[in-house]
C-alpha positions, 0 to 999 in steps of 0.5 A: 522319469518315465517316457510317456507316449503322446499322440496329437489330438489329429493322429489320435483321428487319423491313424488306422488300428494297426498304425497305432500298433505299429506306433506302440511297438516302436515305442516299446522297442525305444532305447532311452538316450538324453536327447532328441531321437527319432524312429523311422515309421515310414517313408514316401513321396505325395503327388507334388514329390515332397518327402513324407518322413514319418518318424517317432519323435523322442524326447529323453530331455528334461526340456521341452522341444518346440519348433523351430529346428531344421531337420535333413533327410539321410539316406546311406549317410548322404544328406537327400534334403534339408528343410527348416521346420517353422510353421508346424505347431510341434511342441513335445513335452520332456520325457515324452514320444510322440509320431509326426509327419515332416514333410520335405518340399520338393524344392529342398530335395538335393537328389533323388530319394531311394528311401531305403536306409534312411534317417532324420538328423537335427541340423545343429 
């Protein structure tokens, strides 16, 4: 089946011209797998000192992703947070991409974030 990319009604609002080509390239660029991926878009850190992990979420399953999951944010292969994602209303089709932003609370940071080489990583 082919991968489709979606965007929330919120990010279709929100996301300037060249985000949404930013956006596209990725998903362009994307390597089909048979699970859950996810691409970096961008990464910083609000005034409350939460991490913002923007990433394309990619769906290659036959399977429907829901919320809940918990998600830890790498960088250089060490784990900076971890963070239990329920509150979200993230439901992602089969065979479907699609951006979002996952926020880190500043209480589930372990060590200071360089964001430089980094990643998400589903906790299993």
């Amino acid at each position: 089946m082919k991968q489709q990319l979606l965007l929330h009604e919120k990010w279709k609002k929100a996301l300037s011209e060249t985000d949404r080509h930013l956006v596209e390239m990725i998903f362009r660029r994307s390597r089909g797998s048979d699970e859950l991926t996810f691409q970096n878009i961008r990464v910083a850190k609000n005034y409350q000192q939460d991490i913002l992990a923007t990433v394309l979420i990619e769906n290659f399953t036959q399977n429907q992703v829901s919320l809940p999951f918990t998600l830890m944010y790498c960088e250089k292969n060490r784990k900076v947070a971890e963070f239990h994602f329920a509150d979200y209303q993230l439901d992602l089709p089969a065979y479907t991409s699609m951006p979002w932003t996952f926020i880190f609370p500043k209480h589930c940071i372990l060590c200071e974030p360089e964001f430089s080489d980094w990643h998400l990583d589903l906790k299993r």
